[in-house]
PDB file with one MODEL, atoms N, CA, C and O in Angstrom:
MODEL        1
ATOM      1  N   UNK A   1      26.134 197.548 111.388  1.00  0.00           N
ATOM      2  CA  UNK A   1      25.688 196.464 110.534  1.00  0.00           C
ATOM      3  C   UNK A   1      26.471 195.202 110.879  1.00  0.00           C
ATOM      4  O   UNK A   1      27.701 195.232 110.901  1.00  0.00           O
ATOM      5  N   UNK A   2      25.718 193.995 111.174  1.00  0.00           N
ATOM      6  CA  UNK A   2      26.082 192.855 111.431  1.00  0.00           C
ATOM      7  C   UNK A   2      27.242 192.380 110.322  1.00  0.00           C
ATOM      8  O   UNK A   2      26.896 192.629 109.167  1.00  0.00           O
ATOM      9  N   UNK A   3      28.571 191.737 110.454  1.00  0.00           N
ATOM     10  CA  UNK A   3      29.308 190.967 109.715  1.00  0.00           C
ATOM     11  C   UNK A   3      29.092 189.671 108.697  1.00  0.00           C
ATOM     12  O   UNK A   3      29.116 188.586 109.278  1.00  0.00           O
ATOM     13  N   UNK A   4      28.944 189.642 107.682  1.00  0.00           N
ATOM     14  CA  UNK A   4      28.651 188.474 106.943  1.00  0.00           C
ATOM     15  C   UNK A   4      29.446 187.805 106.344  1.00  0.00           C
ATOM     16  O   UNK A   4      30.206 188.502 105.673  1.00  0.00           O
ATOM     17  N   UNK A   5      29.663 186.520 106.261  1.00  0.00           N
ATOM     18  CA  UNK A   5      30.827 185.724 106.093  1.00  0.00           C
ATOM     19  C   UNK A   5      30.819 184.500 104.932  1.00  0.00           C
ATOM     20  O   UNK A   5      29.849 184.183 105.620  1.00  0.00           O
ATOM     21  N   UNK A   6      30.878 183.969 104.363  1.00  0.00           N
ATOM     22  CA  UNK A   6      31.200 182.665 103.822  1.00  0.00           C
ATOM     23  C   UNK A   6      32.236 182.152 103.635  1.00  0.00           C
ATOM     24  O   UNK A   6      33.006 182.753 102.885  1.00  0.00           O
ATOM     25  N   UNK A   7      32.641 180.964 104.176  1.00  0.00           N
ATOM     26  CA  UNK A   7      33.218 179.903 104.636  1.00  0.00           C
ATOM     27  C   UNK A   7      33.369 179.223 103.154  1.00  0.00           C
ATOM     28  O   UNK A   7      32.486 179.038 102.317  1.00  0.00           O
ATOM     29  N   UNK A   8      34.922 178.873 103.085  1.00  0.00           N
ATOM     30  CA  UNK A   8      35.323 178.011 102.283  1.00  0.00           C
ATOM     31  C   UNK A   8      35.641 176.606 102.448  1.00  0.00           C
ATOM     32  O   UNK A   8      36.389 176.781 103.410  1.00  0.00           O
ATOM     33  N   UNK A   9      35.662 175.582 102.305  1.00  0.00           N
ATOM     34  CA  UNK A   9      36.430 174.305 102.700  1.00  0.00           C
ATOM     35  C   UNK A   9      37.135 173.478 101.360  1.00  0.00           C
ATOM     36  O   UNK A   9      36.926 173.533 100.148  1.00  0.00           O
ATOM     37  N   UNK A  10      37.985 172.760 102.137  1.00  0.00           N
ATOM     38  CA  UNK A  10      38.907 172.338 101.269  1.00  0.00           C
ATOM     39  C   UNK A  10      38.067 171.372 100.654  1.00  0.00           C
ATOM     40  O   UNK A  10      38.628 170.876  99.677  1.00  0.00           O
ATOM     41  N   UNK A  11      36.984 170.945 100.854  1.00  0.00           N
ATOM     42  CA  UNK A  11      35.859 169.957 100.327  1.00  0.00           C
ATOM     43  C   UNK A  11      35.202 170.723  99.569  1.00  0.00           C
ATOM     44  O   UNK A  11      34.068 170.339  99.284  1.00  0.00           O
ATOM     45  N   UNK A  12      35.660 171.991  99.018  1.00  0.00           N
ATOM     46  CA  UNK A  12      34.561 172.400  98.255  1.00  0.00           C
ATOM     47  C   UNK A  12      32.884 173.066  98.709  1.00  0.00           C
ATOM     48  O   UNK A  12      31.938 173.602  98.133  1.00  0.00           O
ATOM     49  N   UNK A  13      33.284 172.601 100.196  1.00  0.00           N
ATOM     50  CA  UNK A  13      31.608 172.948 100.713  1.00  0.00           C
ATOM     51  C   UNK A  13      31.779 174.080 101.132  1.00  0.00           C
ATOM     52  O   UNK A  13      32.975 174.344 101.258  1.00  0.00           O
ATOM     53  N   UNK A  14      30.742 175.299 101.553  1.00  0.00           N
ATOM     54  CA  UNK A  14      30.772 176.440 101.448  1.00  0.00           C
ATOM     55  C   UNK A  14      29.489 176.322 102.685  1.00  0.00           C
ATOM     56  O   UNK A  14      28.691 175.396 102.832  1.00  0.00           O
ATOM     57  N   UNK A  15      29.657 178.040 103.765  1.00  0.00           N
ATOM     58  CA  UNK A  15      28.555 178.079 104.253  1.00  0.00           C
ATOM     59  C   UNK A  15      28.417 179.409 104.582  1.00  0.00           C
ATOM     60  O   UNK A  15      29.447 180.082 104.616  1.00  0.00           O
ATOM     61  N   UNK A  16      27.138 180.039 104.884  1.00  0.00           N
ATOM     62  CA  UNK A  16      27.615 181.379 105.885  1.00  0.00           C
ATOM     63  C   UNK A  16      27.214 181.447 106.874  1.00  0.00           C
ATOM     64  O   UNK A  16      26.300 180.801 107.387  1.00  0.00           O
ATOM     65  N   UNK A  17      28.307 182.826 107.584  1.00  0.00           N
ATOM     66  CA  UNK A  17      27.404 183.083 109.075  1.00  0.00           C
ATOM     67  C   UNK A  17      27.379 184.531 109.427  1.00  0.00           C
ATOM     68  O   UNK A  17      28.228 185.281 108.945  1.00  0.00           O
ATOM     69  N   UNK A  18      26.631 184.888 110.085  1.00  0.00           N
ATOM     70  CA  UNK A  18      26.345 186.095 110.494  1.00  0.00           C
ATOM     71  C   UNK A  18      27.437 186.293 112.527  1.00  0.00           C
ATOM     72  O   UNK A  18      27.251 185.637 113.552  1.00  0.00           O
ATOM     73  N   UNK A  19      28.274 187.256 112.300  1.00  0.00           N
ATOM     74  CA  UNK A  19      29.160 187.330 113.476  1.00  0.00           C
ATOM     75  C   UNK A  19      28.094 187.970 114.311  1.00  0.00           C
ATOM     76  O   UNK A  19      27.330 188.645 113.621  1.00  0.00           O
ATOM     77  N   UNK A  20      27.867 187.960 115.349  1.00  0.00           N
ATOM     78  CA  UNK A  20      27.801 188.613 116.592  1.00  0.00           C
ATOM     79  C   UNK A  20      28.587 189.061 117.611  1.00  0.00           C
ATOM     80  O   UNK A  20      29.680 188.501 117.691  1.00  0.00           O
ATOM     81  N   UNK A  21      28.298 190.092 118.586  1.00  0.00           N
ATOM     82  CA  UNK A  21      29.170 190.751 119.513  1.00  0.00           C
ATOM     83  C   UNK A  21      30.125 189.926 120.192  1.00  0.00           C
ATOM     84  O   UNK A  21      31.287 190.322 120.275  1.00  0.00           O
ATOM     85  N   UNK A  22      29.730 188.663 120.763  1.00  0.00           N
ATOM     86  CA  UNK A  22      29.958 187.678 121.675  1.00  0.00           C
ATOM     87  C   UNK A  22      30.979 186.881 121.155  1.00  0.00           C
ATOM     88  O   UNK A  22      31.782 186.221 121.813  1.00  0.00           O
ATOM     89  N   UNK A  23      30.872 187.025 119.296  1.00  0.00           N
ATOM     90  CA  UNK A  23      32.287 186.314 118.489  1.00  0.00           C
ATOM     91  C   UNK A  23      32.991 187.004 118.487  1.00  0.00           C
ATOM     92  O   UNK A  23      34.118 186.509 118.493  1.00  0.00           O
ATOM     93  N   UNK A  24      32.948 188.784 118.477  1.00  0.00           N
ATOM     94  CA  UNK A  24      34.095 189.528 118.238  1.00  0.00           C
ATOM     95  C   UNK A  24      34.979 189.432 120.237  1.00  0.00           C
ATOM     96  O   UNK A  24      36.189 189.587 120.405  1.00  0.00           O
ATOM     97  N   UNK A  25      33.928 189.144 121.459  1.00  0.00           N
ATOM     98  CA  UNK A  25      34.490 189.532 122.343  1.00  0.00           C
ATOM     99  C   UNK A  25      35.578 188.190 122.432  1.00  0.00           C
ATOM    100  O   UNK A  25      36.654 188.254 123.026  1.00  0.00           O
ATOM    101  N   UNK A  26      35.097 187.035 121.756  1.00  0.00           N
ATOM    102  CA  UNK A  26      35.826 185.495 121.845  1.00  0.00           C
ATOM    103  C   UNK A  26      36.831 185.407 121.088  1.00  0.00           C
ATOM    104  O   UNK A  26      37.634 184.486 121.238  1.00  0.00           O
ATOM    105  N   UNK A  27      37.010 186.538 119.934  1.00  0.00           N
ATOM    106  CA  UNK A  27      38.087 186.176 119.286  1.00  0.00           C
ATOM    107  C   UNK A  27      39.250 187.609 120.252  1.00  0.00           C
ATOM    108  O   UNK A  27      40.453 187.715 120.012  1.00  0.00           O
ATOM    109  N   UNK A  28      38.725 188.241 120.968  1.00  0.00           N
ATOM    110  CA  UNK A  28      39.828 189.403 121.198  1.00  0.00           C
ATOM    111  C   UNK A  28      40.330 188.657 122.355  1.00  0.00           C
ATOM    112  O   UNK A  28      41.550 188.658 122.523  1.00  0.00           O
ATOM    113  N   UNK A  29      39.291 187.767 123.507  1.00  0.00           N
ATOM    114  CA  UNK A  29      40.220 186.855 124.916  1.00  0.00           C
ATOM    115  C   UNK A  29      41.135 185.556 123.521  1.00  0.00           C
ATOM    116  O   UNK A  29      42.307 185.183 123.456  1.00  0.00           O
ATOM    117  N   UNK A  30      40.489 185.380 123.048  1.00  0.00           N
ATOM    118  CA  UNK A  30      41.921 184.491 122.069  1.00  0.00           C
ATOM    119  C   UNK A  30      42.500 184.610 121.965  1.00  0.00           C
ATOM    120  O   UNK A  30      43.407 183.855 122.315  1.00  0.00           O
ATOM    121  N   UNK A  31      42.745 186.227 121.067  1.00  0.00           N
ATOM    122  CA  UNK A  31      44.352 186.837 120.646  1.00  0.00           C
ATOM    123  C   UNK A  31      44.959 187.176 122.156  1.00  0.00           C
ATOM    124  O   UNK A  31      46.130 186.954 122.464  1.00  0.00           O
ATOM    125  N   UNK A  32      44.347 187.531 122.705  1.00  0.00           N
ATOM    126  CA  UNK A  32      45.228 188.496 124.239  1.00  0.00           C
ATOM    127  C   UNK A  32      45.644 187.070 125.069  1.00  0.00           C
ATOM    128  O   UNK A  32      46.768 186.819 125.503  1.00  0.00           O
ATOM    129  N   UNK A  33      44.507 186.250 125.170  1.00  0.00           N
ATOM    130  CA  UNK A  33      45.111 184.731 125.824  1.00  0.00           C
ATOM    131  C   UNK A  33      46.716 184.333 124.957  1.00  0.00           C
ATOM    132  O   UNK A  33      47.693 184.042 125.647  1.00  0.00           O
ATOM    133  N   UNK A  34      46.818 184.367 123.392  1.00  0.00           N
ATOM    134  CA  UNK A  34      47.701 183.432 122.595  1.00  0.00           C
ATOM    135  C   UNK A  34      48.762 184.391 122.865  1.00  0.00           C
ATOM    136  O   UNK A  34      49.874 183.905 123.074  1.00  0.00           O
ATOM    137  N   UNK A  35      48.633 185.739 122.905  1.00  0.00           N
ATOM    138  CA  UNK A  35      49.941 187.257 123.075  1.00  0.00           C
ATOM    139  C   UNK A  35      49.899 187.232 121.119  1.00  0.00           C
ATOM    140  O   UNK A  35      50.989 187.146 120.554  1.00  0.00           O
ATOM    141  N   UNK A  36      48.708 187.305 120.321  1.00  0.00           N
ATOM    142  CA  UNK A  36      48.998 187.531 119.191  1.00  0.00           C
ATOM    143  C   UNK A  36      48.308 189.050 118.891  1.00  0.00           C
ATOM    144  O   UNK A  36      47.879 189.270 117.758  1.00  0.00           O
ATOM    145  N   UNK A  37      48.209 190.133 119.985  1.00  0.00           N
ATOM    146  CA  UNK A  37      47.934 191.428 119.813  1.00  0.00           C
ATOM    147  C   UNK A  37      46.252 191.272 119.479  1.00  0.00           C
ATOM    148  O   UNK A  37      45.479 190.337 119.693  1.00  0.00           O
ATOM    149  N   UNK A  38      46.057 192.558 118.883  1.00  0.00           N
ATOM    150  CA  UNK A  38      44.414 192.805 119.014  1.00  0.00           C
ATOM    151  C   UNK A  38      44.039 192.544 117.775  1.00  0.00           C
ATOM    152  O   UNK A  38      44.729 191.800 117.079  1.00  0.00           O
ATOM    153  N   UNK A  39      43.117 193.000 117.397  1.00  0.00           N
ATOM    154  CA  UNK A  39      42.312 192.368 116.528  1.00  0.00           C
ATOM    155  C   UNK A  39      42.398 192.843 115.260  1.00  0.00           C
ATOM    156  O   UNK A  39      42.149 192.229 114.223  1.00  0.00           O
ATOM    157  N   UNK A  40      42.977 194.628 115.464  1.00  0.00           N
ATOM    158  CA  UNK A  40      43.514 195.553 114.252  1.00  0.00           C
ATOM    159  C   UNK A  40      45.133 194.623 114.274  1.00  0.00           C
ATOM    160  O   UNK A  40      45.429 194.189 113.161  1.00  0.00           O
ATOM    161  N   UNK A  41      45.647 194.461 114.845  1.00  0.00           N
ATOM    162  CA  UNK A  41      46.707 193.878 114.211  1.00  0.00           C
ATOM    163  C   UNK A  41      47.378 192.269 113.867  1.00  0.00           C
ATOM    164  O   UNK A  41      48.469 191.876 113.454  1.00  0.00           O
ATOM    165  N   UNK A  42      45.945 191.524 114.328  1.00  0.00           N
ATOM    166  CA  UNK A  42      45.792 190.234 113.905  1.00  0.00           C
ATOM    167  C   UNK A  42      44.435 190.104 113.344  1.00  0.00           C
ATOM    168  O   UNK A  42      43.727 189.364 114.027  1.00  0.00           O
ATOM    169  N   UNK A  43      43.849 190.612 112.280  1.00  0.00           N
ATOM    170  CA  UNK A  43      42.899 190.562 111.529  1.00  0.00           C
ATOM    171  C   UNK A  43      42.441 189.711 110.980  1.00  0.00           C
ATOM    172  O   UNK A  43      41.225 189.673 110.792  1.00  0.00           O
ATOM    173  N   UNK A  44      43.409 188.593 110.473  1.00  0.00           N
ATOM    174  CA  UNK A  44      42.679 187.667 109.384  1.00  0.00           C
ATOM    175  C   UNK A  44      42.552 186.479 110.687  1.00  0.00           C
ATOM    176  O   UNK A  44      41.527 185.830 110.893  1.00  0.00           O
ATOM    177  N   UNK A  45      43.696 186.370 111.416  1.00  0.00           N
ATOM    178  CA  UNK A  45      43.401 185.428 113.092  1.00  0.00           C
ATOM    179  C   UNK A  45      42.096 185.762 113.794  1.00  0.00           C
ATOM    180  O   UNK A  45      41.277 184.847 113.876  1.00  0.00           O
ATOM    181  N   UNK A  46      41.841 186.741 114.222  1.00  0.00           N
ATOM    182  CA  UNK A  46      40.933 187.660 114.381  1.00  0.00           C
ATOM    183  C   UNK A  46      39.644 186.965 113.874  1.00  0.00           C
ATOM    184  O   UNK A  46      39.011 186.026 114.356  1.00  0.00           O
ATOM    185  N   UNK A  47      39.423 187.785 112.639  1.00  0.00           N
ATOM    186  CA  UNK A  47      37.962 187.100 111.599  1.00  0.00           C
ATOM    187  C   UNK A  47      38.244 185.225 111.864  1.00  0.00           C
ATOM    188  O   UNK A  47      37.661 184.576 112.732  1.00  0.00           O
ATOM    189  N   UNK A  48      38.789 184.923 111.337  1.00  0.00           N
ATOM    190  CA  UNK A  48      39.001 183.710 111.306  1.00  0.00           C
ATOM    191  C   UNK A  48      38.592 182.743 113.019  1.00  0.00           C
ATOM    192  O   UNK A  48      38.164 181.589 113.050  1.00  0.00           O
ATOM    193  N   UNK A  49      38.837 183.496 114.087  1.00  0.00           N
ATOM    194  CA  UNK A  49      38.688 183.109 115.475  1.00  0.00           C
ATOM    195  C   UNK A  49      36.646 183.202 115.439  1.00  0.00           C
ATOM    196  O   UNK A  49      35.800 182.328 115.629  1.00  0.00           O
ATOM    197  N   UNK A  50      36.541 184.582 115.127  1.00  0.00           N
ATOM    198  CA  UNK A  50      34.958 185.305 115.450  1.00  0.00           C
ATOM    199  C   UNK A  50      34.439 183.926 114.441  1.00  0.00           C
ATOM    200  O   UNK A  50      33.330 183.434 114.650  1.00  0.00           O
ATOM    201  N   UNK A  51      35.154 183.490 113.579  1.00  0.00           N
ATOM    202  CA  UNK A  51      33.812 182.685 112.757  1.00  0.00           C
ATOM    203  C   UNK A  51      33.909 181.212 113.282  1.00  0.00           C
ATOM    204  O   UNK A  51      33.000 180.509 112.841  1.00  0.00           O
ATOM    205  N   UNK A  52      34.665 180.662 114.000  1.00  0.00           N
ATOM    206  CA  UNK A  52      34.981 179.359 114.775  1.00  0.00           C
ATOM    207  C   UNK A  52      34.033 179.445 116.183  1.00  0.00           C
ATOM    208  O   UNK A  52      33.350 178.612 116.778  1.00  0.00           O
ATOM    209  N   UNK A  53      34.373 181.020 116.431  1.00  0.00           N
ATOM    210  CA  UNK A  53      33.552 180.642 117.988  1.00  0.00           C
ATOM    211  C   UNK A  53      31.700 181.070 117.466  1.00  0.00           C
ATOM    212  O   UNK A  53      30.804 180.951 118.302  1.00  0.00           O
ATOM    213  N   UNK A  54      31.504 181.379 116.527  1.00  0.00           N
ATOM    214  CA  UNK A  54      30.170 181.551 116.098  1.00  0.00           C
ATOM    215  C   UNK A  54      29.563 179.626 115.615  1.00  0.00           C
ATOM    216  O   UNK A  54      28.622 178.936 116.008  1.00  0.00           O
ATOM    217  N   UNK A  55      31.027 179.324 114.318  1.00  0.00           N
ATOM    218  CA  UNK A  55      30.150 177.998 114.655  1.00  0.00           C
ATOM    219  C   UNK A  55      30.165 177.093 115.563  1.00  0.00           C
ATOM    220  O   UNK A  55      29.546 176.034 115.461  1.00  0.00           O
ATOM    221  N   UNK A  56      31.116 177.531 116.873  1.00  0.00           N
ATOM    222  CA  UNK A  56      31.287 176.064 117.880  1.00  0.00           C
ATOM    223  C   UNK A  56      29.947 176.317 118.346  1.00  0.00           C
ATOM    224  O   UNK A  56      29.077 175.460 118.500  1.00  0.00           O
ATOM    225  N   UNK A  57      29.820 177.834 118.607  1.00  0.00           N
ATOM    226  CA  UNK A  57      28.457 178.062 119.876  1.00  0.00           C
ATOM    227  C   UNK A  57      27.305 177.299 119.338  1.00  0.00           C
ATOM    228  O   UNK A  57      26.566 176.716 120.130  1.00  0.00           O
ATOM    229  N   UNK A  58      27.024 177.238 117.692  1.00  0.00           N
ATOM    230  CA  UNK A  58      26.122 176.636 116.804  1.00  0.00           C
ATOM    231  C   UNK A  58      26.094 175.065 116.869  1.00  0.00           C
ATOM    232  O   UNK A  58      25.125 174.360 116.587  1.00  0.00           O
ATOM    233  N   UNK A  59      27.233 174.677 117.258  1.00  0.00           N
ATOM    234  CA  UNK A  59      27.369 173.133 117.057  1.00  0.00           C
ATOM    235  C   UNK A  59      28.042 172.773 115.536  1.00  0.00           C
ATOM    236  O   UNK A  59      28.084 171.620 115.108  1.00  0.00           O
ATOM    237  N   UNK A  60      28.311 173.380 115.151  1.00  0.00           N
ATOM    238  CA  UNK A  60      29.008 173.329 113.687  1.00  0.00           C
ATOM    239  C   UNK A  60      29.981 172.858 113.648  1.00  0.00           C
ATOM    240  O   UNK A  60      30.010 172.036 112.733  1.00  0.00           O
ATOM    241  N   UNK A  61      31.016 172.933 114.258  1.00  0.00           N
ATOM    242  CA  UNK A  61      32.474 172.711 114.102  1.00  0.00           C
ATOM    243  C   UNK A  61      32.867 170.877 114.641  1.00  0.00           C
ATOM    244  O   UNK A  61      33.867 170.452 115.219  1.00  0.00           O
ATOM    245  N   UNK A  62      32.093 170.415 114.342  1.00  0.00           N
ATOM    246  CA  UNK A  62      32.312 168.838 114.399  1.00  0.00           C
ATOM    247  C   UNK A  62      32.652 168.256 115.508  1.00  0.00           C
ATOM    248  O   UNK A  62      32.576 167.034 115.635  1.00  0.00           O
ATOM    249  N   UNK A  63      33.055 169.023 116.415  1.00  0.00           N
ATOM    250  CA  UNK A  63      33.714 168.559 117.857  1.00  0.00           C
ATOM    251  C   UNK A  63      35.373 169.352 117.077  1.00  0.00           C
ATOM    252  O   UNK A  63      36.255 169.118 117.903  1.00  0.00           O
ATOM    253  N   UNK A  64      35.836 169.943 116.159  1.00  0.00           N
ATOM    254  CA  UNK A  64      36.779 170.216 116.162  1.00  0.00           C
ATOM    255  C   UNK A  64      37.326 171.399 116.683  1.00  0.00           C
ATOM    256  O   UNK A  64      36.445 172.259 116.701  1.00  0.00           O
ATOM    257  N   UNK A  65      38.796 171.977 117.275  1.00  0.00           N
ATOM    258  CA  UNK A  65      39.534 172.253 118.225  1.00  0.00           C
ATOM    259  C   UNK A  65      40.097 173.538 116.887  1.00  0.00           C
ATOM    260  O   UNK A  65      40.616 173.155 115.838  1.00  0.00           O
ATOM    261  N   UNK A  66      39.831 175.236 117.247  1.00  0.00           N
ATOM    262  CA  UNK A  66      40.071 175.597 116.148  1.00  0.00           C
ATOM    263  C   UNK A  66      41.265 175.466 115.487  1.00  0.00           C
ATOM    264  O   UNK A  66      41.372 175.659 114.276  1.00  0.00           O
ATOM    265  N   UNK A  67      42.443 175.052 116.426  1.00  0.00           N
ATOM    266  CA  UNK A  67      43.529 175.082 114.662  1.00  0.00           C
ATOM    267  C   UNK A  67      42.893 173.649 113.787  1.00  0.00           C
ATOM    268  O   UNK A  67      42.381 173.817 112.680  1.00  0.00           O
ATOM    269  N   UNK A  68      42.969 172.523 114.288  1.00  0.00           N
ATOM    270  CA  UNK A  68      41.857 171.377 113.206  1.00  0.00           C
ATOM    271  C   UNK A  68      40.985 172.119 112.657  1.00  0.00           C
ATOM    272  O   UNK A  68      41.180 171.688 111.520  1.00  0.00           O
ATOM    273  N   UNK A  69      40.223 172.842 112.525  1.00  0.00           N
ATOM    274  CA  UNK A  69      39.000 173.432 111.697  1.00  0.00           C
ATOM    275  C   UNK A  69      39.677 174.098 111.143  1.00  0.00           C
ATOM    276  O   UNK A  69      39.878 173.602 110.035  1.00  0.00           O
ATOM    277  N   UNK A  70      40.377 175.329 111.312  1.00  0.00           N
ATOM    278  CA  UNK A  70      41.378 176.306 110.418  1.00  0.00           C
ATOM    279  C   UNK A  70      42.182 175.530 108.936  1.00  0.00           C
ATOM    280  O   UNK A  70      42.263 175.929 107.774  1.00  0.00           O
ATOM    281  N   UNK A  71      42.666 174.341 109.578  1.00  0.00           N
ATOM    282  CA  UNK A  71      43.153 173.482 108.503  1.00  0.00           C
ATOM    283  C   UNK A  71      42.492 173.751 106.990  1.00  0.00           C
ATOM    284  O   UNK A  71      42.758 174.252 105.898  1.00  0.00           O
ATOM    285  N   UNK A  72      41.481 173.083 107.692  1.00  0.00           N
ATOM    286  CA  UNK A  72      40.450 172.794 106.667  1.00  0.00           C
ATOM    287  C   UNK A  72      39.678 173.935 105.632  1.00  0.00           C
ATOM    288  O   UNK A  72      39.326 173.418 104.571  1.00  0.00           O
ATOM    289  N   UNK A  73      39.439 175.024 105.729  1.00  0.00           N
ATOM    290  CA  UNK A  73      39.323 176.286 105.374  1.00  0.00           C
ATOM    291  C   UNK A  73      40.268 176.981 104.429  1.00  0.00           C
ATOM    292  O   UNK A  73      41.323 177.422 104.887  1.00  0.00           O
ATOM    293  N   UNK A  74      39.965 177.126 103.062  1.00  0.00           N
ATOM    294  CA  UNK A  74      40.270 177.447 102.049  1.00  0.00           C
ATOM    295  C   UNK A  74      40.306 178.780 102.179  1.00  0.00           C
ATOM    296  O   UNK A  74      41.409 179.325 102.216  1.00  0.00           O
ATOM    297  N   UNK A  75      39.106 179.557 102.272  1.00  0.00           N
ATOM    298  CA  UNK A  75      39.089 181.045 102.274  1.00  0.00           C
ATOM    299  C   UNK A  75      37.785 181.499 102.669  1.00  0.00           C
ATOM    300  O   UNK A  75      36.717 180.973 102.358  1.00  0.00           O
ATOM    301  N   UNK A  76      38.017 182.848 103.608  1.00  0.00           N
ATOM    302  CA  UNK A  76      36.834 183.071 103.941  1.00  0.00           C
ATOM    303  C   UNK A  76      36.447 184.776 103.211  1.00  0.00           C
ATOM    304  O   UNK A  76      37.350 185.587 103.002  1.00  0.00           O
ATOM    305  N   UNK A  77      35.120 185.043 102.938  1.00  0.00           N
ATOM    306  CA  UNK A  77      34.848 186.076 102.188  1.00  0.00           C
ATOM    307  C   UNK A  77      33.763 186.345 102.933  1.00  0.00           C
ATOM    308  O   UNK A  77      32.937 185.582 103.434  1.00  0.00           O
ATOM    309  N   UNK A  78      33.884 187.872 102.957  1.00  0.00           N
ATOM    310  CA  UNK A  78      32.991 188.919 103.759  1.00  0.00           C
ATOM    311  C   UNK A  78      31.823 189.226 102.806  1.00  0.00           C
ATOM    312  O   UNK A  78      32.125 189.599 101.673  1.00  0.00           O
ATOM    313  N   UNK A  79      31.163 189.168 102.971  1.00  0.00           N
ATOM    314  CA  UNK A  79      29.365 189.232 102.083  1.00  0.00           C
ATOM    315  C   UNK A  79      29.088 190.795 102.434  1.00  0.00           C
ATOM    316  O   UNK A  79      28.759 191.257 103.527  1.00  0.00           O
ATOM    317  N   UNK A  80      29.330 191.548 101.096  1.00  0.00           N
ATOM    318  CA  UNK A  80      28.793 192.680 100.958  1.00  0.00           C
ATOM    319  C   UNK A  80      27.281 192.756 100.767  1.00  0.00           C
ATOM    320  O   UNK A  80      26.729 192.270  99.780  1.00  0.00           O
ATOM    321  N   UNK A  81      26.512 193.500 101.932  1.00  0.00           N
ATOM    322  CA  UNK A  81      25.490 193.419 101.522  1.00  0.00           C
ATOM    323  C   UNK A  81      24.735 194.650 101.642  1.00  0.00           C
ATOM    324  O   UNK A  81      23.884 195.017 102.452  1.00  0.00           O
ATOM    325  N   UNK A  82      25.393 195.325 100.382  1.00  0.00           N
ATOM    326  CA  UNK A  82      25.292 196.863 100.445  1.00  0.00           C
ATOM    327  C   UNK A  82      24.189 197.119  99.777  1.00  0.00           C
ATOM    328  O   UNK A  82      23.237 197.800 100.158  1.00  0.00           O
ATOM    329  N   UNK A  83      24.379 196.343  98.374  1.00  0.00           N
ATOM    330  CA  UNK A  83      23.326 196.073  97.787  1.00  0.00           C
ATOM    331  C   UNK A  83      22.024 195.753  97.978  1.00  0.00           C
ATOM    332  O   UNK A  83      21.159 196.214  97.233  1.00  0.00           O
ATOM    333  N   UNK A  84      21.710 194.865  99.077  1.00  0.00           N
ATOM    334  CA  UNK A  84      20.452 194.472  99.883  1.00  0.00           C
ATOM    335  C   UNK A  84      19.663 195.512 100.321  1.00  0.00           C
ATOM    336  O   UNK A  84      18.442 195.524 100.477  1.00  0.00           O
ATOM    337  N   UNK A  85      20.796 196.731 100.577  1.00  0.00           N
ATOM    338  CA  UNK A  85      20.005 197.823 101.827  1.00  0.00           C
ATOM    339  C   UNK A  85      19.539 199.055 100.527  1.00  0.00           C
ATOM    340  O   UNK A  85      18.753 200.002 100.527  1.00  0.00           O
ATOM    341  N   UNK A  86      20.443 198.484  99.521  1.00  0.00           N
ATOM    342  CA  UNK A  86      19.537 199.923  98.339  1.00  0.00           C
ATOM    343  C   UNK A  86      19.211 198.909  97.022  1.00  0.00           C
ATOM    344  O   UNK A  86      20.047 198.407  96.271  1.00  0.00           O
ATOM    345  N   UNK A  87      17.675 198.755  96.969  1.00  0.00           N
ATOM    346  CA  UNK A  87      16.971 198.027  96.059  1.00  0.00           C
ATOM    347  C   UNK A  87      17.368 198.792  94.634  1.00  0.00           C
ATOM    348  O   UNK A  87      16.966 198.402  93.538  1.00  0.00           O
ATOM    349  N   UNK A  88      18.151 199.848  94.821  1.00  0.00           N
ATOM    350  CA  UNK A  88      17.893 200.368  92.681  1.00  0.00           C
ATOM    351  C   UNK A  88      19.051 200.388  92.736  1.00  0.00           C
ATOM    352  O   UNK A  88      19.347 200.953  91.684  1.00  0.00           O
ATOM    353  N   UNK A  89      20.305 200.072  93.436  1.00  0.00           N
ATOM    354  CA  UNK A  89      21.974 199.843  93.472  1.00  0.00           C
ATOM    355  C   UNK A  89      21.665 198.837  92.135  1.00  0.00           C
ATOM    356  O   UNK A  89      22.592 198.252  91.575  1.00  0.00           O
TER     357      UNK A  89
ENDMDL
END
């Protein structure tokens, strides 16, 4: 099951995104490029990387450079969507 996300900002604005394979392979050359280990042991770097390189690929990220975008980011929350897949949950 695909990863679901919403994005916090310090503006109050909110968005989501759906991760793909190609964010999890961009955030693991990140950590191994920075020497901040893998992805089980930099997790929230990790998530936090997969959802930067999902919105750069999108055009989302303003022209910004991810620690500038990280700044800005209040909190990010994983969208259970367990519920979706059983209609009488």
């Amino acid at each position: 099951m695909a990863q679901k996300f919403e994005i916090e900002y310090i503006d109050n604005t909110t968005e989501e995104i759906t991760i793909t394979i190609f964010d999890s392979v961009q955030a693991e050359k990140y950590l191994r490029a920075h020497g901040l280990g893998t992805i089980q042991e930099s997790s929230v770097q990790a998530s936090a990387f997969m959802i930067y390189s999902n919105l750069r690929r999108n055009n989302r990220t303003a022209g910004k450079d991810f620690e500038t975008w990280l700044q800005n980011v209040t909190n990010i929350n994983l969208i259970n969507d367990d519920d979706a897949d059983n209609p009488l949950a």
